[in-house]
C-alpha positions as CSV (number, residue, x, y, z in Angstrom):
1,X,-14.8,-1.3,-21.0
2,X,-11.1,-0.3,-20.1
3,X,-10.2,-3.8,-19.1
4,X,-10.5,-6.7,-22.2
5,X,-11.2,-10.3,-20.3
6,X,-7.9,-10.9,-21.2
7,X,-5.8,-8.4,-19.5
8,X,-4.5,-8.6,-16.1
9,X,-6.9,-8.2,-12.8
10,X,-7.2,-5.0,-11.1
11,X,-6.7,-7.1,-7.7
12,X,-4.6,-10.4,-6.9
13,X,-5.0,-12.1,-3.5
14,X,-2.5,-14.0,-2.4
15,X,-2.1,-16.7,-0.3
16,X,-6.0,-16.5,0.4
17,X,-7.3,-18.0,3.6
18,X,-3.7,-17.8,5.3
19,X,-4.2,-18.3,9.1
20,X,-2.2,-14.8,10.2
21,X,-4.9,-12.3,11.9
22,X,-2.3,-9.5,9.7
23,X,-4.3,-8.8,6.5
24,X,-0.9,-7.0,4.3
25,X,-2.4,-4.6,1.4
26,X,-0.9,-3.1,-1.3
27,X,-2.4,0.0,-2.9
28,X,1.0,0.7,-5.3
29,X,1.8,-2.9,-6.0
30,X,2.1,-2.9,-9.9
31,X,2.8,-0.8,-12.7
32,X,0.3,-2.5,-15.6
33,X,-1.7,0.2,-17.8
34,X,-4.9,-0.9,-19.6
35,X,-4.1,-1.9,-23.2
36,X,-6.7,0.7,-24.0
37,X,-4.9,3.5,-22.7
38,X,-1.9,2.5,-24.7
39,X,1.0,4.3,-22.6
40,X,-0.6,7.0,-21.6
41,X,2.1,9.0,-23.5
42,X,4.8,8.7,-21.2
43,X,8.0,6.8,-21.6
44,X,8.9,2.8,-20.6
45,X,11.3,4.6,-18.1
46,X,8.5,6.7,-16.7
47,X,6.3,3.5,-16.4
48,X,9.5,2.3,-13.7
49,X,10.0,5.3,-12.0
50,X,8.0,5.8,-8.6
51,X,5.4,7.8,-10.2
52,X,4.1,4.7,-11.7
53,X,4.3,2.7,-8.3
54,X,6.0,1.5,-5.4
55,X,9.2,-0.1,-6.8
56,X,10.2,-3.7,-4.6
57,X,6.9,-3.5,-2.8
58,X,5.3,-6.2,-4.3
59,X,7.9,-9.0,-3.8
60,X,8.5,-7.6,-0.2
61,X,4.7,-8.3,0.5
62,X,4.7,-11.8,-0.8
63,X,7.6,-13.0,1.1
64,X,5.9,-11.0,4.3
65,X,2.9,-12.9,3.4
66,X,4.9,-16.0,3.2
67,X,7.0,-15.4,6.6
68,X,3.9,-14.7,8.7
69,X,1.3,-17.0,7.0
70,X,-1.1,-13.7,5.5
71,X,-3.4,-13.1,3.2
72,X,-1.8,-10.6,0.8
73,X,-4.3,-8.2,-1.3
74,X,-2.3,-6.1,-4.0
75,X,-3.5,-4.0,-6.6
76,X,-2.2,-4.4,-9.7
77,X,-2.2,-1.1,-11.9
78,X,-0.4,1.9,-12.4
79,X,-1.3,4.8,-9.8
80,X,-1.0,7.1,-13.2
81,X,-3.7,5.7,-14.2
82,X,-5.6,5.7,-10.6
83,X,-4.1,6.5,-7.0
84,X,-5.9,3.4,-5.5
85,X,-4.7,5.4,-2.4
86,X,-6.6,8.5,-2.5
87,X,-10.2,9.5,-2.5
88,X,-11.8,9.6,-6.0
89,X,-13.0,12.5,-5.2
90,X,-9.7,14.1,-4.5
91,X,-7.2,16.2,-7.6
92,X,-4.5,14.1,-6.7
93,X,-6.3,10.6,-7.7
94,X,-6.0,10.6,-11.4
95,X,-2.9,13.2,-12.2
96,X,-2.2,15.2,-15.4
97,X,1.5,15.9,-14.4
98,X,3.4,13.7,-11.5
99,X,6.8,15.4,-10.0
100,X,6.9,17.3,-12.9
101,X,6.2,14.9,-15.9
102,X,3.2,15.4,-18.0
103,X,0.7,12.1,-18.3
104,X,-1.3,13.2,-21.6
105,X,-3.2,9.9,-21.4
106,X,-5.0,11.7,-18.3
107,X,-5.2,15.6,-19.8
108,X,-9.1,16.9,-19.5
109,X,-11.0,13.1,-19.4
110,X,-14.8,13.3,-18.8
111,X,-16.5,12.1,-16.1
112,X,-17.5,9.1,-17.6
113,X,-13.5,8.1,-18.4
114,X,-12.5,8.9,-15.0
115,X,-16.0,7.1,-13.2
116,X,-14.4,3.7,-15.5
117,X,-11.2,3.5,-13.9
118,X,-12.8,4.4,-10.4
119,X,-15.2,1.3,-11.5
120,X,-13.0,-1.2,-13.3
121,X,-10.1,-0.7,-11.1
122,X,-10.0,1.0,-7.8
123,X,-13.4,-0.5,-6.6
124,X,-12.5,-4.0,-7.6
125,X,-9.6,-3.6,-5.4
126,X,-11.1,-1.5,-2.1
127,X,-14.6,-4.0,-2.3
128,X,-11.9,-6.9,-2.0
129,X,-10.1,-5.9,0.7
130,X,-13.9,-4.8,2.6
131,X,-15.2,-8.4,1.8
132,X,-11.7,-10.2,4.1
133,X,-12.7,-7.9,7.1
134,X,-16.4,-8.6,6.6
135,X,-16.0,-12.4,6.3
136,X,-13.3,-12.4,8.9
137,X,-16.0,-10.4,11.0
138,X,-18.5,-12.2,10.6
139,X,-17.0,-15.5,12.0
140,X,-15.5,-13.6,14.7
141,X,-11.4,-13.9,13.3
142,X,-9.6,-11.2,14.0
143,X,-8.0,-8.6,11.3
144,X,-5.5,-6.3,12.1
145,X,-4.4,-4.2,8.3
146,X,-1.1,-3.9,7.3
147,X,-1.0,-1.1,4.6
148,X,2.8,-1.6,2.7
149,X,4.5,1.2,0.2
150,X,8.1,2.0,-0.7
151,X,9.4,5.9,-1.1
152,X,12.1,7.5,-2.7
153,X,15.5,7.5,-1.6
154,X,15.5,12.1,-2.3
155,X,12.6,13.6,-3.0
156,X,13.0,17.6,-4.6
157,X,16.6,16.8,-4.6
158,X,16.5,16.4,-0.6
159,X,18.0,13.3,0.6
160,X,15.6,11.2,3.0
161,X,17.7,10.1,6.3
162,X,14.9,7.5,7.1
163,X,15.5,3.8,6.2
164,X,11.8,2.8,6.9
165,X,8.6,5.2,8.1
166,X,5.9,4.1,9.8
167,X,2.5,5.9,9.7
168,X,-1.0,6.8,11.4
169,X,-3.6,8.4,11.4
170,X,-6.5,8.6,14.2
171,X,-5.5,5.6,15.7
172,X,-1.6,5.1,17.2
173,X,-1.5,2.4,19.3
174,X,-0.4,-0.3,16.6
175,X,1.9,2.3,14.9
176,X,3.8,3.4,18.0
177,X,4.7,0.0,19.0
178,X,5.9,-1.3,15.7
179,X,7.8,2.4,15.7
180,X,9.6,1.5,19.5
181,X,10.5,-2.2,18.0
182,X,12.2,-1.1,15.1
183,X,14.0,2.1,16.9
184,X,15.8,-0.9,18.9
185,X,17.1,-2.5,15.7
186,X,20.8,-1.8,14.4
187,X,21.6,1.0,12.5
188,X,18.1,1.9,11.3
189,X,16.4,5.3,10.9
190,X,12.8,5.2,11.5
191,X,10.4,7.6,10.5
192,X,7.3,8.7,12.8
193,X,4.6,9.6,10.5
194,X,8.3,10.8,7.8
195,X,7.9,10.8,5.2
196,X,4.4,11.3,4.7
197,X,2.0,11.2,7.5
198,X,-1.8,9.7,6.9
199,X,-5.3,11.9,6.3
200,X,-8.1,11.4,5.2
201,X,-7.4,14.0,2.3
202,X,-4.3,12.2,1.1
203,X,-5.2,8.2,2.0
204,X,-8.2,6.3,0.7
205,X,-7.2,2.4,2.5
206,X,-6.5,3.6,6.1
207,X,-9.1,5.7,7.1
208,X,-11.8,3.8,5.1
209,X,-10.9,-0.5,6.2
210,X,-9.1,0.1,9.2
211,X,-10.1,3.3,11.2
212,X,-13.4,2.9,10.1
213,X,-13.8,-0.9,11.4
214,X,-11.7,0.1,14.1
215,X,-8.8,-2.5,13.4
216,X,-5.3,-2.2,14.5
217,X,-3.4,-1.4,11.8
218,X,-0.4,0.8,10.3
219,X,1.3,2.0,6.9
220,X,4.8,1.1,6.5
221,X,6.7,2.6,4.7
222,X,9.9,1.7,2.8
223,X,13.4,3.5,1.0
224,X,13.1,1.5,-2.5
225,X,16.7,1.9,-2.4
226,X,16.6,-1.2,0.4
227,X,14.9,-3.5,-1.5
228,X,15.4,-3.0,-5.1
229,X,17.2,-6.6,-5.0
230,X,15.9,-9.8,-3.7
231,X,18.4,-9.6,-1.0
232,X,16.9,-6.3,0.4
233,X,13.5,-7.6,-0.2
234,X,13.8,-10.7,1.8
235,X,15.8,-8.5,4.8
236,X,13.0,-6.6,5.4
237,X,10.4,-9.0,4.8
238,X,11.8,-11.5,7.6
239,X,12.3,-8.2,9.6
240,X,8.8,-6.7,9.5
241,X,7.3,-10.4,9.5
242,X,9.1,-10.7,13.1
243,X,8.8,-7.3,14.6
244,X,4.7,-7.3,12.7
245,X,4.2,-10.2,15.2
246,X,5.7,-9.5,18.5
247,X,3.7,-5.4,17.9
248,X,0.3,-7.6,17.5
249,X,0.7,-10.1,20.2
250,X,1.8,-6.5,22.5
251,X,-1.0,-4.9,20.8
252,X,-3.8,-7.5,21.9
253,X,-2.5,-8.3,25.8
254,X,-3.0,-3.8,25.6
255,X,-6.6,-4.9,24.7
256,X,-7.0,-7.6,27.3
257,X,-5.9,-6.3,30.1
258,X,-7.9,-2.8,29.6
């Protein structure tokens, strides 16, 4: 096993069975390496630094979750030691070197070490998030996915303008409505599909719970310069909890009156 019954859970729901129809995930939420692995080999600083996860995300989610009344899903473990974001199948899901720092821990594992983490870790997490939009389904609630992740402030030693992204794949019509309500607020740079955009070569939760189920739904994006303080965290959180609501209520009277 890589996880003892003691250590933390790959997947922490919170607020379960609140009323929003806005189901937030978050694939980067924590930075926690199985015991087993030790550290990897990397450094305690490494282990902070956005290769390990998306810094301020997590407390933003909970007080979104809070704000709208949502069912929060968050995993809880490093993405050096799986990208809960990206196919299994794909290079970029388990690393050996991340923006230019070696991870021994992950140098030439078998197929049976990577198949573990894919088991005790990123399916715990993706069969979770499957079994709210089947249940909701099933009794005929609506879900519509809010996919939440924080980004560097530079990136290869280029500064990023953008104070927020927001991104898409297939789909657009929930993206581009949260993207016109937060173009009218103050002072804020918003990124269409900046800084990354969404495939299904480089995104696992999108394409596979929302696109697939043909839900409304978007990835935010956020600069973890913002909300690296509670005060930051709690800005944006009220924000995207008030703009999140008026883009689904626009989003459904698009649906009924088509």
């Amino acid at each position: 096993m890589l996880l003892t019954p003691a250590e933390l859970a790959p997947v922490t729901v919170y607020n379960e069975g609140g009323l929003s129809p806005l189901l937030i995930v978050a694939d980067h939420a924590g930075n926690s390496i199985p015991r087993s692995l030790g550290r990897l080999g990397v450094s305690d600083a490494d282990i902070e630094r956005h290769i390990s996860w998306d810094i301020g995300i997590a407390a933003v989610c909970r007080t979104l979750a809070d704000s709208l009344g949502a069912t929060l899903i968050q995993q809880n473990y490093s993405r050096l030691v799986i990208d809960c974001n990206r196919p299994p199948s794909s290079e970029t899901s388990i690393l050996e070197i991340s923006q230019l720092t070696p991870i021994p821990g992950n140098i030439r594992l078998s197929e049976a070490q990577k198949n573990m983490r894919v088991r005790e870790i990123f399916q715990p997490y993706h069969d979770r998030i499957e079994a709210e939009i089947t249940s909701r389904r099933r009794v005929g609630r609506p879900a519509a996915l809010i996919a939440m992740h924080s980004f560097t402030p530079t990136f290869n030693g280029v500064l990023r303008p953008w104070h927020a992204g927001v991104l898409y794949n297939r789909d657009a019509r929930f993206a581009r409505l949260l993207l016109a309500l937060l173009q009218t607020e103050d002072n804020l740079v918003i990124g269409d599909n900046e800084p990354y955009d969404v495939s299904d070569a480089t995104d696992y939760t999108i394409p596979v719970h929302a696109e697939r189920h043909s839900l409304h739904h978007v990835a935010v994006e956020i600069r973890q310069d913002l909300i690296l303080g509670v005060e930051g965290q709690q800005e944006w959180a009220h924000r995207l909890a008030r703009l999140l609501s008026r883009t689904y209520q626009q989003a459904i009277s698009v649906n009924d009156s088509s």
